[in-house]
N, C-alpha and C positions, 0 to 999 in steps of 0.2 A: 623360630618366630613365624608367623602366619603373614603371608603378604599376599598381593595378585601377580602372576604371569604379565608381562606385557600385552597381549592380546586379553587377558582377563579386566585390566583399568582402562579406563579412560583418556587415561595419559600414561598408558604406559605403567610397567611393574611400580609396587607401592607397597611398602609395609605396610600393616597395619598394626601393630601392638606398642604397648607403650614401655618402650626401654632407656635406660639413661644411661652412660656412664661417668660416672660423677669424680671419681679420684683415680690416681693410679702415681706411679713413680717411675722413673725409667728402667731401674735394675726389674721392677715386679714386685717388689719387695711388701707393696699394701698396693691394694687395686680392690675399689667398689663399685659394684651395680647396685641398681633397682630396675623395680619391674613391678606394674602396675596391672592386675588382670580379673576380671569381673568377676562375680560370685553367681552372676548372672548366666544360663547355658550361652557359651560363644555363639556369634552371631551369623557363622563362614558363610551361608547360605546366602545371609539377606545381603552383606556384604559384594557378593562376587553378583548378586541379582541386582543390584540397585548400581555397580558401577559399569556394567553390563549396561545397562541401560541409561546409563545418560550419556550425552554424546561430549566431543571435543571441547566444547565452549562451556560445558558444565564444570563447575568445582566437584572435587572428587569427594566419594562417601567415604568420609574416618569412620574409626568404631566409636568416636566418642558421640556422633550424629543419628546412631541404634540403639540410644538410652542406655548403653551399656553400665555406666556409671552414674546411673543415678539413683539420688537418695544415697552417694557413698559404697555402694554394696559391690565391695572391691576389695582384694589385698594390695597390699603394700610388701612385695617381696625385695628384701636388701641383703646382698651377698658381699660379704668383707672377706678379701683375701689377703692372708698376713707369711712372711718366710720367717722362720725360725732360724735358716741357712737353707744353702743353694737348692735342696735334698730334703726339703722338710717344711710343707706348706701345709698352713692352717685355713679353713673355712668356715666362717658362721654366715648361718643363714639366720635373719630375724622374719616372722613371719607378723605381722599387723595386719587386725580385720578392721579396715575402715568403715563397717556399715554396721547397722543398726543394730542386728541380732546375731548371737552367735552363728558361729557354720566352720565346716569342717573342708580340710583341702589338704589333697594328697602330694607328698611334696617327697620328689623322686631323685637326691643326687645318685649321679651315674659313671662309673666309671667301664672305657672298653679301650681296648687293642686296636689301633690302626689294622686294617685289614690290607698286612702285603701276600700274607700265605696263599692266599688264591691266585696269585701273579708272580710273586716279587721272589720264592723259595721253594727248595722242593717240598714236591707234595705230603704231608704229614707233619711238617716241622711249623707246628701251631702252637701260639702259648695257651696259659689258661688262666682266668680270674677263679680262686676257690674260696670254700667259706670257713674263713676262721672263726676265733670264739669273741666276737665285736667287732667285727674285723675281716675288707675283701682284701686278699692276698695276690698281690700278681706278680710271681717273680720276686726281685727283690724289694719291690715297693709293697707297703701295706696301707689302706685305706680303713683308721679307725673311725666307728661312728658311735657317739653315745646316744645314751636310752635305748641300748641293746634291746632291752624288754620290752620296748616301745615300736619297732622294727621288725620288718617284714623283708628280709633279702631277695631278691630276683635276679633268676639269669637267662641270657641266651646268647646266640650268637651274630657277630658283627657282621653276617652275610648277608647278602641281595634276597629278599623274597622274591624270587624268580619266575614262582607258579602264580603270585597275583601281580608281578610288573610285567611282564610277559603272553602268560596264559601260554595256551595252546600247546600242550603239555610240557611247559617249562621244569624241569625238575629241581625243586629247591638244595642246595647243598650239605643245608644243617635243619632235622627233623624243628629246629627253634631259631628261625631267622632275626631280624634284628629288629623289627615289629612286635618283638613277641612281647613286651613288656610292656607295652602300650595297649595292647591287644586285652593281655590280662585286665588291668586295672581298668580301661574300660568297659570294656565288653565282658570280663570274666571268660575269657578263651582261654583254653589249657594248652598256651604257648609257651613257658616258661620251662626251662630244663628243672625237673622234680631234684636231679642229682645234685644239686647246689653246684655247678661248675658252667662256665661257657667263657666267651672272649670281651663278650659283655655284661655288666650286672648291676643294677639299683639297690639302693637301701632307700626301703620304701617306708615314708612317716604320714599315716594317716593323724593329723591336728585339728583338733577342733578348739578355737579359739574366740571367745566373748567379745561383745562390740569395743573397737576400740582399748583392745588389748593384745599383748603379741606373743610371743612365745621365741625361743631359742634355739636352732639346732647345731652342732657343734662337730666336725670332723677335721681328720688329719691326713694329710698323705706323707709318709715319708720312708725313705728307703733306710732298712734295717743293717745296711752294712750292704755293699756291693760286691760279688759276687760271679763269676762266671757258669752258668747254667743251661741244661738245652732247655731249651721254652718249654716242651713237653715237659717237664719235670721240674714244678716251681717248688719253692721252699715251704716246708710245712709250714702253717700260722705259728705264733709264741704261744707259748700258755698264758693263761689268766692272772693275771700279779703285774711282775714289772713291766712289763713294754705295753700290754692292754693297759691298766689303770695309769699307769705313768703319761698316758699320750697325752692328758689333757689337764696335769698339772700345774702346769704354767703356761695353758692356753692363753688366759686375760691376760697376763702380765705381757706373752709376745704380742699379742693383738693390740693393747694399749702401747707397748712402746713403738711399734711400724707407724700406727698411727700419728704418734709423737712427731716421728721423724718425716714423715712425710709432709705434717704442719711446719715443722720448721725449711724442711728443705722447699715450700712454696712458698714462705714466707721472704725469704730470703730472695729469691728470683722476682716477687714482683715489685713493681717499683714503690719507694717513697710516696703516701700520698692519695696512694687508689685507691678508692672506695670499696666498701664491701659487693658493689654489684660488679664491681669492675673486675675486685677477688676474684668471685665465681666464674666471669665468663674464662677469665686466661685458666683457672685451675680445671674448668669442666673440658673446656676446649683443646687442651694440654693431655686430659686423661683419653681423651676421647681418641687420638693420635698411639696411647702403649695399649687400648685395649683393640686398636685395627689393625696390632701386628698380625701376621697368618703364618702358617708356612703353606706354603707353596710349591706343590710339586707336580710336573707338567712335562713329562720328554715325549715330546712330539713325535719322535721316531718310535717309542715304544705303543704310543694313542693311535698313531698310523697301523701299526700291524696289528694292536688289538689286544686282549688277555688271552693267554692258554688256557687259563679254566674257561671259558666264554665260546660260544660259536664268534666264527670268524669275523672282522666287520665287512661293511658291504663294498664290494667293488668300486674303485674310482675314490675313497674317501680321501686319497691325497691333494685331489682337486676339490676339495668342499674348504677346507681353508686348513693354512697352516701349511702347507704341501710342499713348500719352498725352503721353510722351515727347520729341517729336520736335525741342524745339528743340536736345538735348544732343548737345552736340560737343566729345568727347575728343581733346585730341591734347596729351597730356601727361607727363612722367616723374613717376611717382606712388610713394609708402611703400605696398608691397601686405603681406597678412598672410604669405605665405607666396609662395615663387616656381613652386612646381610645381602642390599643391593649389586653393589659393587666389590666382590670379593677378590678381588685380582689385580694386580700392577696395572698402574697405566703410567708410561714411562713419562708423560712431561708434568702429571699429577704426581707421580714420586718427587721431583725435582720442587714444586712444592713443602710437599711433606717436608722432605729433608730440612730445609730452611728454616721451617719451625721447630721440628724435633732439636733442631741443633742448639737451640736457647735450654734444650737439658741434658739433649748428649749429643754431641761431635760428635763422638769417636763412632755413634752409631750409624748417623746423618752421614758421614763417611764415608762409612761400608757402603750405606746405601747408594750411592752414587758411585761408587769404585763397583758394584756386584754387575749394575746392567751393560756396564761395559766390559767385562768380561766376557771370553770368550764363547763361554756356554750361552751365552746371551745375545752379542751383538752379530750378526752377518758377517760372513767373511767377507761382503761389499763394503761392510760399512755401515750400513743402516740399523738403526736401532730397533728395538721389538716394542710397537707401542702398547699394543693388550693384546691377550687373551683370545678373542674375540675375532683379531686378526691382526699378527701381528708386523703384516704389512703394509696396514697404514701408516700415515706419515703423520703425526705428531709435531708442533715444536719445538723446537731446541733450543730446552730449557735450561739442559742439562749442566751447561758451564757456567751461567747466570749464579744458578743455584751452587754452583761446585765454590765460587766466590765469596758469593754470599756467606757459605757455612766456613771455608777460609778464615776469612775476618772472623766472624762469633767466634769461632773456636782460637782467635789471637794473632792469628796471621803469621803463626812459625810452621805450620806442616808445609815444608817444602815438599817433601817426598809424594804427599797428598795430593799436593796442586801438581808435580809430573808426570805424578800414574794418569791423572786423568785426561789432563793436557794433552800426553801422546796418544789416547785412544781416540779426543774427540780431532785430531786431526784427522782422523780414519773416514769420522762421520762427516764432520767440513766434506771434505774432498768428493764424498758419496751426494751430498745435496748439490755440489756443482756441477758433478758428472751428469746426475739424473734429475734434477728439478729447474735446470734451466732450458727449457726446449730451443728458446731462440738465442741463445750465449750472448746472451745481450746483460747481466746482470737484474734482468729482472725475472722473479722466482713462480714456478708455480706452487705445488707440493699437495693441493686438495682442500679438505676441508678445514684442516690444520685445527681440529678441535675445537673449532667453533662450531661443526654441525650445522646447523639450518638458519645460520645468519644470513646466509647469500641467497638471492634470487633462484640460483639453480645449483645443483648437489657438484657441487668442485671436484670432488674425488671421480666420479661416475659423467663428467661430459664426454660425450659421442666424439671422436676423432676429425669428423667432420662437420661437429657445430664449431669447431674452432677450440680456443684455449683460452685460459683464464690468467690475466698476467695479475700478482696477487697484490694487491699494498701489504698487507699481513707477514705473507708469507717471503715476500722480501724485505718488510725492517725487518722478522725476524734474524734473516739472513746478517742485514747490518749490525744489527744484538751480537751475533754472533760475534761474528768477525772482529767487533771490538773486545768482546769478555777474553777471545785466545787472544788479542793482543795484550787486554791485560795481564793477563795470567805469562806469556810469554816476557813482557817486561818485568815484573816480579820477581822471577827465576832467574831473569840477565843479570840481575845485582848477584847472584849465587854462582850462575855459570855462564859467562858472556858467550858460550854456542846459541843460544835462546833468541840473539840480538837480530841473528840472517832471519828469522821466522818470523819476528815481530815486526820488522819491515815490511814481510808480504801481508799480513793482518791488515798493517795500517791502507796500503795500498790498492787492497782487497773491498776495504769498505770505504773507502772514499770514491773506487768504479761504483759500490751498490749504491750508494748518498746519490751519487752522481745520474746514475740512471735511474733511482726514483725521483728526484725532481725534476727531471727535464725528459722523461721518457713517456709523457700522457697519465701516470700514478697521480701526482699534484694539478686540481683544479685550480688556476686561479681565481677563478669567477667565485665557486664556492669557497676558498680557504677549505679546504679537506682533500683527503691522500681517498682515492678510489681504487675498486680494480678495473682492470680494463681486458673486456671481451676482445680478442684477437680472430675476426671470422676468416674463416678460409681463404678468402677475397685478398686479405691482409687489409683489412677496414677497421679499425678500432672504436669501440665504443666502451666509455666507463662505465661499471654498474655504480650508479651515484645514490647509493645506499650509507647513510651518514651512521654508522654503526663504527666498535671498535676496531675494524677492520683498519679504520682509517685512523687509528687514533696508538696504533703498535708502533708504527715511525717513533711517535713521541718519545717511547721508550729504551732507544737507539741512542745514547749518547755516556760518554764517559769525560770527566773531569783528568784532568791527564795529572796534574798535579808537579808532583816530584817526580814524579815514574819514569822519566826520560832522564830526571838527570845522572850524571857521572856514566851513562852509556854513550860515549861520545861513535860509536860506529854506526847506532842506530840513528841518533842526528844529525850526522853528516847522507847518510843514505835519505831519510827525510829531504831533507834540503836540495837534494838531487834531484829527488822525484819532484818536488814542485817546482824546482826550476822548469825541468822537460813536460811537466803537466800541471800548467797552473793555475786551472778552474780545479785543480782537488783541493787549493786551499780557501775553497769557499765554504768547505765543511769543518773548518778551524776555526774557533769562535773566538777571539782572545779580548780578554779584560783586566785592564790595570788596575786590581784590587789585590793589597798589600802583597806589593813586588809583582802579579801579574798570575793570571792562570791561564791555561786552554782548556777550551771543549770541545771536544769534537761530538759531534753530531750532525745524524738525518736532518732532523729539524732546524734551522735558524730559527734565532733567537725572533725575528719579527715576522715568518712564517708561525712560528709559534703562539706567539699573540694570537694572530688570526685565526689560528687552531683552537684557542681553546675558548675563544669568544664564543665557538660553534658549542661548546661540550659543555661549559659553565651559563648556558643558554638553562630554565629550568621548565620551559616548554621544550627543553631540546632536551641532551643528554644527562643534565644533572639534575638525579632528582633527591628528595632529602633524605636517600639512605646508601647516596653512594653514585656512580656512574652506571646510565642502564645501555645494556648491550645495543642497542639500538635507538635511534633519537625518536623521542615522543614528537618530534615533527610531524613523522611518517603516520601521523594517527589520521592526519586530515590531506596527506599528501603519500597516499602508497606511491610506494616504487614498480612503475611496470615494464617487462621488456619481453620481445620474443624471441626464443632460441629454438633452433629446427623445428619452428611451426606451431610450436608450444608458449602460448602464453605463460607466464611466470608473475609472479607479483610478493611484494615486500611489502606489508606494512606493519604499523609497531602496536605488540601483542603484551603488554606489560606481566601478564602471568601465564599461563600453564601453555605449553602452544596448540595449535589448533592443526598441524601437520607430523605425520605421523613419522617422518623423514626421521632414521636414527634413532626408533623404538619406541619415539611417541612421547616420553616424556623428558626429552632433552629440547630445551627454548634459548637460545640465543636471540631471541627477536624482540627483547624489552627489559627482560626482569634481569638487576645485578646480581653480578657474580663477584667473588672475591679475588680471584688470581689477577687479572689485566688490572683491577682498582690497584690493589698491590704495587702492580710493578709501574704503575703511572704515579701514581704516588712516592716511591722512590727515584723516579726520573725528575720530578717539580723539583726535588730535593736535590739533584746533582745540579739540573740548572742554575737553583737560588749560588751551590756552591761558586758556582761560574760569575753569575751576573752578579749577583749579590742582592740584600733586602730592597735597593731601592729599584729593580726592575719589578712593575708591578702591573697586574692587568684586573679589569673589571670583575668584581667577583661578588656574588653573581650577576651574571649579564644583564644590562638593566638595571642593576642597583644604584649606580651612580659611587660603590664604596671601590675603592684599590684596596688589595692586599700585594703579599709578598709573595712569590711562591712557595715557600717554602710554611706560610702559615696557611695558605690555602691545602698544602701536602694533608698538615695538621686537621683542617676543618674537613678534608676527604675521610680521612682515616676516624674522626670521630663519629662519621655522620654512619660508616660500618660497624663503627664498636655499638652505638647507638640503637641498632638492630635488636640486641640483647637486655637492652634495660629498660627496668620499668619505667612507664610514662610518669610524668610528675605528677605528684599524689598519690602515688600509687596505682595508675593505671595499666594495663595492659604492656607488652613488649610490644613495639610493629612485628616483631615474625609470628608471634603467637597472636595475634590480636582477633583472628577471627574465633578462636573455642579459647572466650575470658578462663573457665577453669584453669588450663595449662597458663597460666599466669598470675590466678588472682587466690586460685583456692590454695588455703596452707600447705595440703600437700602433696599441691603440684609445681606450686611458683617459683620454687628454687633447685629445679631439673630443669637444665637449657638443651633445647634441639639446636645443632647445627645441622642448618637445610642447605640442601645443594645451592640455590639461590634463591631470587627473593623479588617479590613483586616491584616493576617498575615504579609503582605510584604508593602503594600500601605501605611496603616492605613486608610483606605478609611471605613467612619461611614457604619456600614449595621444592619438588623432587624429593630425592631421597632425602629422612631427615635427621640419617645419621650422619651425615658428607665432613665428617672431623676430615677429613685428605683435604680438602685445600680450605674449606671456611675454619679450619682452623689457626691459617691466616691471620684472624681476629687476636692469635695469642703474640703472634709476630708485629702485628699492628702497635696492641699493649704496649708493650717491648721495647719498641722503636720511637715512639711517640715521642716527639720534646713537647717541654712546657708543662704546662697545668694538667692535669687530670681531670678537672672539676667538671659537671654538665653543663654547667656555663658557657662552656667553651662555644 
């Protein structure tokens, strides 16, 4: 897919083509795309010239803004992918000319060899794609394609073009690098191996297809019986009779019954009740999640030294990142955020994924959260690998929230589940205490913690002698924490009362964090809001009073205790101890006599709580009507300013694309919602209502003069994000699409949904990357979770 470089956008890298993923299942079993691409010559030039030139405050140039599509003059490319079994997948490509008059379009499926022979085996032991009679042969898989006569096969090789990546007398490895097939068809270059063999190769279908009519292409991949073979030396193609003509005998009947099955099996998962718009967002949103699996593979220690086929790399590369690094070794299919932008784990957007994925497969969501705490993966400190990118940043600790969360979904019997992971994230506990508390005060640093450019100045990168950043953020997370392993360790006490010594220090653990974020300078009283607080050298404190969700992660800090304590009578008596010998910790015990009585423990009290969220259901403040925006529309007529080592700084609220380049340029924490923190604030309303019950109620929205409950206001957060996705009444526009009507209104575009990284503070207009299924897929979790009515009324 065509996109821009970060330095090529305005904001930072940006797709530009238009892709969907519309279906998929969890096994693979059926999975659709489309793809939408002009008949018109691509536009790359004017593209990368016109966002080239408009600066930060500009909206960015799409290709739908280059007339590309207009008057229709586009295909419509839709790719069905069906299993017949494990070993045996079917492809139809449908081809529609949406535009006026016929036209012809060269349509290349490809298949090629992972390239390890250059690195990974000795030198010579290469396999080979050859050309059967309908037929590419690799080994023991064969790749049928019909309208043989119709077809055009190409090959070359999956190598580096070295003499034009390179230059300066780079010597290519294969007389037909992996360009070569592209080369050919458009340029007519004689790159292609004449000998029908290489590691790569196309079956190439020149179609020419009438306005408004489509055409069929039909292939097969499947292994003919498995085999053990040297690569060098693949298995002759079949002859022409049974295994060629048989391939596609009962193409439609397996294509229609996947399909079958995959309508039932989505039928069944959504709820009672949902509307057909509602259908599509959880079914597109859900596909969008099995088509960003990847595999992934990344050994740092191997990237450090470099390929043997390759000159060496450059001196010092250990120190460019990753250098610390070295026991990690990737070789994995992983839930990535996004498959073009963002192709790569990011450990507290995994924790995410997982949660969602988990509403269709546990056992997956599972692995997933069992893989990055293994040891290929986490630190022998301790510390988790956030991305790619660097993966010692410090991330969230998301991980056990989410480990819970998929728990429960999955029925709440995997014990074994909950202690593999239990025992690893003590590892990580123990590393954010050792290393993110500078002053061992219980109040946390950790950086930017995935917010990126919501703070005044970059958290990750303060000067040692600007002082330090004591975090609201980054310390409820902490308290998040330290309740999810008390949960988890209460759980397993009912199974194996060793569990009971552990969950004592949890409880005691976060009742120090409660403790030092409300009376350590974090909690303003004057504002009702949790800040961070700049620590200068001096030891002078001052808060950055930026009314953002920084201050609003406390909230999310609380667990309903339930039953969980009881028939653990060792853990209640050791309780009881502790608040005898310390007894402002049970000010973080909230207890309510509603049927027989419950507790809550939480950061937040219940009438600090009110006043928190006076600020946030404000709708000149943070609630706006498509969800909670990262930062309060306050700040629009009241920036936030402070100086740090001589350096002005300033905060004010930026509802879409941001206007600082901090973090690659197109990452904005400073107005437009995001779906994760809505999420897990919304599941917090919910534990409280558990606690307080329906009749604790606060102003909603601020200024309304109406009460709600919390637990209906959870409801009205959650739909005000599903909302995001559905047509306006009448039929008008989505807000994420609302600015190019087409991708909403025209037939056949309106029922392809973008999930966008996030979303205008005010508009709801989708912006960032807009494939972000990793956490806006959220919205399927939201579905899911929802009580009550469905209905847009709501």
């Amino acid at each position: 897919m065509f996109g821009l470089a970060g330095p090529e956008g305005n904001h930072g890298e940006d797709a530009k083509d238009y892709w969907w993923y519309l279906d998929g299942t969890p096994t693979h079993s059926w999975q659709r795309w489309r793809y939408h691409y002009p008949q018109r010559a691509f536009p790359y030039d004017e593209l990368r010239a016109e966002n080239a030139r408009r600066g930060a405050d500009s909206e960015e140039y799409e290709l739908v803004d280059t007339g590309a599509f207009d008057d229709g003059r586009y295909w419509v490319v839709t790719a069905d992918y069906a299993k017949a079994g494990p070993h045996d997948l079917l492809l139809r490509i449908t081809i529609e000319n949406a535009g006026p008059e016929a036209a012809t379009l060269d349509v290349l499926p490809t298949l090629w060899f992972r390239n390890t022979w250059a690195w990974d085996v000795p030198e010579g032991e290469k396999p080979a794609i050859v050309q059967g009679d309908g037929a590419l042969v690799a080994g023991p898989l064969t790749l049928y394609y019909e309208q043989a006569d119709a077809a055009q096969t190409l090959f070359c090789d999956n190598e580096t073009n070295a003499a034009a990546l390179f230059g300066d007398g780079a010597v290519n490895r294969s007389p037909f690098p992996k360009d070569g097939i592209n080369d050919f068809v458009v340029r007519g270059a004689e790159t292609v191996n004449p000998e029908k063999t290489g590691t790569k190769a196309s079956v190439r279908y020149s179609v020419t297809v009438g306005p408004g009519e489509s055409k069929v292409l039909r292939l097969r991949l499947r292994e003919e019986g498995f085999e053990t073979r040297a690569p060098q030396a693949p298995r002759a193609p079949q002859p022409p009779g049974e295994a060629g003509d048989g391939a596609f005998e009962d193409f439609d009947e397996v294509m229609r019954a996947r399909e079958t099955e995959a309508d039932a099996f989505h039928d069944a998962l959504a709820p009672a009740g949902l509307d057909d718009d509602r259908r599509r967002v959880l079914r597109q949103s859900l596909a969008g999640l099995t088509w960003s699996k990847q595999f992934f593979h990344y050994d740092v220690r191997r990237w450090l030294e470099g390929d043997p086929a390759y000159p060496p790399p450059p001196a010092g590369r250990g120190a460019i990142r990753n250098g610390r690094w070295q026991h990690l070794a990737a070789r994995d299919v992983i839930l990535m955020p996004d498959a073009w932008e963002y192709p790569w784990f990011a450990a507290w957007d995994l924790a995410f994924h997982c949660v969602t994925y988990a509403h269709i497969d546990p056992e997956f969501a599972k692995g997933q959260l069992i893989l990055l705490l293994r040891e290929w993966y986490t630190h022998a400190s301790g510390q988790l690998p956030a991305y790619e990118w660097d993966f010692g940043d410090v991330n969230p600790p998301t991980q056990a929230r989410a480990a819970l969360d998929v728990f429960r979904l999955d029925g709440g019997r995997d014990f074994t589940f909950l202690a593999r992971v239990f025992h690893k994230l003590l590892m990580n506990f123990t590393w954010w205490t050792n290393t993110k508390d500078a002053g061992q005060d219980d109040l946390f640093e950790g950086g930017f913690m995935g917010l990126d450019n919501i703070a005044p100045v970059n958290r990750s990168t303060l000067p040692a002698d600007a002082g330090r950043i004591e975090q609201a953020d980054s310390t409820a997370w902490m308290a998040v924490y330290a309740l999810d392993l008390l949960e988890m360790a209460l759980t397993l006490a009912h199974h194996d009362r060793a569990y009971e010594d552990v969950a004592v220090k949890f409880f005691e653990h976060f009742t120090r964090i409660a403790d030092a974020a409300n009376d350590e300078g974090l909690w303003s009283d004057e504002d009702s809001f949790y800040y961070d607080v700049l620590t200068l050298p001096d030891g002078s404190k001052h808060p950055l009073k930026v009314r953002s969700l920084v201050g609003l992660v406390p909230v999310t800090a609380s667990l309903p205790l339930h039953g969980l304590a009881d028939g653990l009578p060792e853990f209640q008596a050791s309780v009881r101890k502790f608040l005898r010998r310390q007894p402002e910790a049970a000010g973080n015990l909230h207890l309510h006599a509603r049927g027989g009585g419950t507790t809550l423990l939480a950061l937040v009290s219940p009438e600090r709580l009110t006043r928190v969220l006076a600020q946030v259901f404000d709708e000149q403040g943070m609630l706006s009507p498509h969800g909670i925006r990262s930062i309060s529309a306050w700040h629009r007529d009241h920036p936030f300013r402070i100086s740090v080592g001589g350096v002005d700084q300033v905060v004010d609220y930026e509802p879409g694309e941001s206007t600082s380049h901090l973090f690659g340029g197109n990452s904005n924490w400073r107005g437009p919602v995001w779906f994760p923190l809505n999420a897990l604030i919304i599941d917090a309303l919910r534990d409280y209502e558990e606690n307080l019950g329906e009749a604790h109620t606060v102003e909603y929205p601020a200024g309304s003069g109406r009460q709600l409950g919390l637990g209906a206001i959870a409801d009205d957060l959650a739909d005000r994000l599903i909302a995001l996705f559905i047509p306006a009444p009448g039929g008008g526009p989505r807000p994420a699409d609302a600015r190019y009507p087409l991708l909403s209104t025209d037939p056949r575009w309106h029922d392809q949904l973008f999930f966008y990284e996030y979303f205008h503070g005010d508009t709801g207009q989708g912006l960032g990357a807009s494939h972000q299924t990793g956490w806006t897929a959220l919205v399927a979790h939201l579905l899911l979770q929802r009580r009550g009515s469905q209905s847009p009324e709501v």
